[in-house]
N, C-alpha and C positions, 0 to 999 in steps of 0.2 A: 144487340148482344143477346145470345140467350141464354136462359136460366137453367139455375142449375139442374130445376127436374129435367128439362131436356140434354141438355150433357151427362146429365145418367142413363140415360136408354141408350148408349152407344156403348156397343158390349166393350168390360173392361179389358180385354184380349189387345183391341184396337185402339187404347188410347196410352200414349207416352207414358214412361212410367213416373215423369218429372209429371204429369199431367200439365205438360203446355202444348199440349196439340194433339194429331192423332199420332200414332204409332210408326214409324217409314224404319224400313232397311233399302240401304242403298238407294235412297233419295226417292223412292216409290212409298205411298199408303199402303199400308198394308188391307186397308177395305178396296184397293185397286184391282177389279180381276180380270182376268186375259191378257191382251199384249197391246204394251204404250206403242201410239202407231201403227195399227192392225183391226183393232177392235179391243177397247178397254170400259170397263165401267163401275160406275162404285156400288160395292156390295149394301150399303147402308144411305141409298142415294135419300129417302126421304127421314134419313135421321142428322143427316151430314151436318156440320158445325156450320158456324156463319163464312168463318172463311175458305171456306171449299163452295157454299151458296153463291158468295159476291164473287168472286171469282168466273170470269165472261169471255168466252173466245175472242181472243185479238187484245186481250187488254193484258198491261207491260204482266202480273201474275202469270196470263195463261203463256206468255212470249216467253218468259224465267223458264216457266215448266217444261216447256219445249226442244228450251235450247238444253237444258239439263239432259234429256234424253237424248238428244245428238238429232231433234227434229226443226225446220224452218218455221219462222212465226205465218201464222195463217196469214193467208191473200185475202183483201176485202172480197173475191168471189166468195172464199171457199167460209169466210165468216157473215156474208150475208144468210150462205144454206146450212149453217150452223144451227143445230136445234136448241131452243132456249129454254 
């Protein structure tokens, strides 16, 4: 888990206002930029919380996320060439 100094460097803009997580409208981060399915990436990748860290192409998280945007869970291909 990390501490809270580091849950403070994640601008307050981007984090919920209940502060249970990051910030999303319509099931998207809000630190999410470009297009889910095209080319996406997080704006704050090396400040990002633990659960956006643990979270691994092909595992049931990143399958949720996927089908959440109307996309198929990764093919063991395309999650062996998955960058880690």
């Amino acid at each position: 888990m990390e501490s809270d100094e580091q849950l403070d460097r994640i601008p307050e803009t981007l984090v919920a206002a209940d502060l249970s997580g990051m910030r999303c409208e319509n099931d998207r981060c809000l630190a999410l930029a470009g297009v889910v399915g095209e080319g996406a990436s997080c704006t704050i990748y090396e400040l990002r919380p633990m659960v956006c860290r643990e979270c691994q192409p092909g595992d049931p998280e990143c399958d949720l996320a996927r089908r959440t945007h109307g996309m198929d869970p990764l093919t063991p291909a395309e999650i062996a060439g998955a960058p880690g």
